[in-house]
N, C-alpha and C positions, 0 to 999 in steps of 0.2 A: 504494500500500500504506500502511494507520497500523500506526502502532505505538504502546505506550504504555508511560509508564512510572509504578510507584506509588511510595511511598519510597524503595526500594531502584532498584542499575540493574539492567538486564537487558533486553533485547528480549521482550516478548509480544506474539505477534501476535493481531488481532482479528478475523479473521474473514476467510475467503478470499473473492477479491473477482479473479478468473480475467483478468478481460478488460480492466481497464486497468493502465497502467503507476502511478498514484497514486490513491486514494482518502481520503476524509478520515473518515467515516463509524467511531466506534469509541465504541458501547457497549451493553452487554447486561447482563443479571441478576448477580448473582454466580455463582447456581446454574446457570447455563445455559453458562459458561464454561470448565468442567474436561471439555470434551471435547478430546480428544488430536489425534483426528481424524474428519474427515465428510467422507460422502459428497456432492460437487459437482455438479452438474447445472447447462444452462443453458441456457435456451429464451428466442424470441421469439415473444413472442404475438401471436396470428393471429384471424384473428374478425372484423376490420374490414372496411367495405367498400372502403377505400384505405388502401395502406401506411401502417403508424403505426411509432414507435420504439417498443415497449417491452420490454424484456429482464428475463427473470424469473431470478435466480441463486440457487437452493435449497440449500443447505448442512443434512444429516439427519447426528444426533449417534445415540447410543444411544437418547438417551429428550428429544431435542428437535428443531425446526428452525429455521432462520434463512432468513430471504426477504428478497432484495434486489433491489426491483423501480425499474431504471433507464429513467428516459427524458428525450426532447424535447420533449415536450410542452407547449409554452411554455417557461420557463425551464430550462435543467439544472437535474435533481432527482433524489434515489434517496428511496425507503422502504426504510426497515430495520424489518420484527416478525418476535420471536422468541416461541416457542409452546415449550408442555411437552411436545408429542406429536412422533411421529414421520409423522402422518398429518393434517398440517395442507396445505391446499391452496390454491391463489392464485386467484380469483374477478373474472373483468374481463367487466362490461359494457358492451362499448362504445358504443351510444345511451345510453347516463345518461353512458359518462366522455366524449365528445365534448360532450356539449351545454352550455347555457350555465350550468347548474348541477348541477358531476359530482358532488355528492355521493353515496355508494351507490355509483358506479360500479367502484371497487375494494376489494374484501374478501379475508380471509386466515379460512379455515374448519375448524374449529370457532370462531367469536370465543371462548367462556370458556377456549379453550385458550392463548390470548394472555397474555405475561407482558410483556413494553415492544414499545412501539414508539414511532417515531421517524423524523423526516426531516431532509434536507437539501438546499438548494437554493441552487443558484448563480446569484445574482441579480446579480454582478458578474464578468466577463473583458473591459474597455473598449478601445476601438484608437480612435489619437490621429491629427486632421489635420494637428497642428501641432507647434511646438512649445511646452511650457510647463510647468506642476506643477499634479499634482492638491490639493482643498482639504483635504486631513486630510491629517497626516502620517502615515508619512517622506515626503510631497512630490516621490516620487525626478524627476527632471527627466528629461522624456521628448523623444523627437522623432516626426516622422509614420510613421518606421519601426521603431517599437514598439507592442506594447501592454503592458498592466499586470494580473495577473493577484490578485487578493486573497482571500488562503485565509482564512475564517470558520467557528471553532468554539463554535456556540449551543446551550445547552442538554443537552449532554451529558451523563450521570452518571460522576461522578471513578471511580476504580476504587480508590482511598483517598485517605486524610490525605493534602494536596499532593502530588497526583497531576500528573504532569509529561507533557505529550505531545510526538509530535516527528512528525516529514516525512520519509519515504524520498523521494529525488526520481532515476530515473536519466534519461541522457541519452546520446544517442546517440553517440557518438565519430565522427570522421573516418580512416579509415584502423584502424592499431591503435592509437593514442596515444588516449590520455584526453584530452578540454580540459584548459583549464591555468584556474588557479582564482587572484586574485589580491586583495590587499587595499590600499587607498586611502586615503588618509589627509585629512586636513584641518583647519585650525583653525577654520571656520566648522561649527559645528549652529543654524540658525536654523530650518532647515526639520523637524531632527529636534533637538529639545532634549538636552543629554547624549550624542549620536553621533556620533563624529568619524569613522566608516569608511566605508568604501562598498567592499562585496565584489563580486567580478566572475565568470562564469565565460566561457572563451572558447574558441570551435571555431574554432584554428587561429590564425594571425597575422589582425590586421584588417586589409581588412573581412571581416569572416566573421559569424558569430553569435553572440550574447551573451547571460546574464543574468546582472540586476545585483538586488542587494538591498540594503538596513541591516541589520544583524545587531540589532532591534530588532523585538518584537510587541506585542500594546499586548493588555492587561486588559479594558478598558472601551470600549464604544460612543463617548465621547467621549475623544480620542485624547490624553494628555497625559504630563508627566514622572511624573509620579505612578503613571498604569496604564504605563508603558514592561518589560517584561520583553527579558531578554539572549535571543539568537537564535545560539549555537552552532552551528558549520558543521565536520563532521568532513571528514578527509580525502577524495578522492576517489579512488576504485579501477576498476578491473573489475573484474566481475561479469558470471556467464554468461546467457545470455537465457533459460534453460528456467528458471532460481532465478523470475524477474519473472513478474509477469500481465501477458498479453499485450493488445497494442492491436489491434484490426482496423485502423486506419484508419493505425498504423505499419507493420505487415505486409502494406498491401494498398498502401503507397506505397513504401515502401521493400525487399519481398519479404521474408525471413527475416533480418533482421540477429543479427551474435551478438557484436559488438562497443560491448555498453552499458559505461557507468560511471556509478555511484550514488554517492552521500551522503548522509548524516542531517543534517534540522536539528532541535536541541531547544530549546524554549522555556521562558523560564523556568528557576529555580535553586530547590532545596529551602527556602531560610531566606526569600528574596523574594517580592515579590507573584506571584500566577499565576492558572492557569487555575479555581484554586478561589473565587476572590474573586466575580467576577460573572458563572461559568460562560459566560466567553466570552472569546474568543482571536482575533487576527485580525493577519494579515500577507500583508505585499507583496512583490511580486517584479515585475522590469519585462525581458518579455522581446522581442527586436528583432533587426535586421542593420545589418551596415554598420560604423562605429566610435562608438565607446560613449558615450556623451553624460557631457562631464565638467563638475563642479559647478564654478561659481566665485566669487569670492569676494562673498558679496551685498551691496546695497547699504545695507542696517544694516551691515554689519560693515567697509565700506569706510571708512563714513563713524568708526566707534568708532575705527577703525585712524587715521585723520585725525586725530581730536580726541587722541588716548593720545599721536601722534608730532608733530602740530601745536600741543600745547601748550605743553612743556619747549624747543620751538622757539623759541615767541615769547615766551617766556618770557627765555631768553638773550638773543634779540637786542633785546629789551626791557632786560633790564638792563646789554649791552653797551653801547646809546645813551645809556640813562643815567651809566654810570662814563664814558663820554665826555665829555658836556656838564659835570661834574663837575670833569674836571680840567682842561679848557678855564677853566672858571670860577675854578677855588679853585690854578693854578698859580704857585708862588712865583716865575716869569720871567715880569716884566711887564716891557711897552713902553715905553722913558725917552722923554718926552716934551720 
């Protein structure tokens, strides 16, 4: 689920979106947003000569519609367009959208009924052999029983003046207890400049399952102190599972669960840099089993900690040898010869 926020706070949601438990996907017209409520539909389309993923979610207002057509088709991707009518329809060719250049192959009909449209596509969820840190920060330090998941918002339209967006993220509990949600501390940020935390959440006593984040999301394509915005982690609760959009692939492993807990994260602060700077947002989360991979202390900051403590060190015992040889030298009890 998105949500967003414009000046003020408040939860608005963006647009119903049924079948997963998080979507990222949030923006539309001005004019196209004062519907209270719409009618949801939700089909996969058929037509192919071999199963294909593609799921068509139609959201019909008064006097608009919204199409959210998801698939696999190569990389995770949704299309979002929103039309002025209520009689707009979703148009799939499947020999133009299989072949090697789909263009054409998907259309939303009337086209001049079209007022934005927009995509988005998940070109990064990585899973590691090893152990080690990825090259852009937060770096978080992984082992081969994780992977890294990095949420990317490109190109969105704000829905005003520093407009703030945030993450529903829920998660499934163990039993009736919620995970336990905990925060880290450290004096080393070499890996994330400016961040000394490291958040955790945990299913159960370890080893169990874990995610881990920096409460930090970055502005800019190029990740640095500069684009860093704060990454606010509210409370974690329950919450009932008919409130959430549902997963097939939760329900179809796990049956009917009804023992989630959510949280919100929000990015960015009203006065600081954000999501308005270079319409683009982008954060990490590292999630795994097992016991949680803890940071230590690197070896820049081993070595600053040497020199800070190994100097006033030798320092002293430097000037202790010296006031030695000193009064060895210049002592009023000399040897009578």
């Amino acid at each position: 689920m998105c949500r967003c926020w414009g000046p003020y706070w408040g939860w608005v949601p963006c647009g119903p979106t049924p079948w997963l438990l998080l979507s990222l996907v949030c923006a539309a017209p001005f004019g196209m947003l004062g519907e209270e409520t719409r009618q949801v539909s939700m089909e996969v389309v058929s037509g192919s000569p071999t199963p294909q993923n593609l799921l068509h979610i139609q959201a019909v207002g008064t006097n608009s519609t919204l199409h959210y057509v998801w698939s696999t088709l190569g990389p995770p991707a949704v299309v979002l367009v929103a039309t002025n009518t209520t009689q707009s329809v979703l148009s799939v060719n499947w020999s133009l959208l299989l072949s090697p250049d789909p263009e054409g192959g998907l259309m939303v009909l009337p086209k001049n009924s079209i007022q934005f449209s927009s995509a988005l596509v998940f070109t990064r969820v990585q899973a590691f052999s090893g152990s080690g840190r990825p090259a852009q920060p937060p770096r978080l330090l992984h082992t081969a029983d994780a992977c890294q998941l990095e949420v990317t918002l490109a190109g969105a339209s704000p829905r005003g003046n520093h407009s703030r967006f945030g993450l529903e993220v829920a998660a499934l509990g163990t039993g009736a207890a919620c995970p336990t949600v905990k925060e880290l501390h450290s004096i080393d940020d070499e890996y994330a400049p400016a961040v000394f935390q490291l958040d955790q959440l945990l299913w159960g006593s370890a080893p169990s399952g874990f995610v881990q984040w920096r409460p930090v999301a970055f502005s800019q394509k190029q990740r640095g102190r500069d684009s860093a915005l704060s990454c606010q982690a509210s409370a974690l609760h329950p919450t009932l599972a008919y409130s959430l959009p549902q997963s097939p692939i939760v329900r179809a492993f796990f049956g009917s669960p009804n023992n989630f807990c959510a949280f919100n994260l929000t990015f960015g602060d009203p006065t600081g840099p954000g999501y308005w700077d270079q319409h683009y947002l982008s954060w990490s989360m590292l999630l795994g089993v097992g016991i949680p991979p803890v940071d230590a202390l690197s070896p820049l900051v081993l070595g600053i900690m040497a020199v800070a403590l190994g100097t006033p060190g030798l320092m002293l015992l430097g000037g202790g040898l010296f006031l030695l040889l000193c009064h060895k030298q210049y002592s009023e009890y000399q040897s009578i010869n």
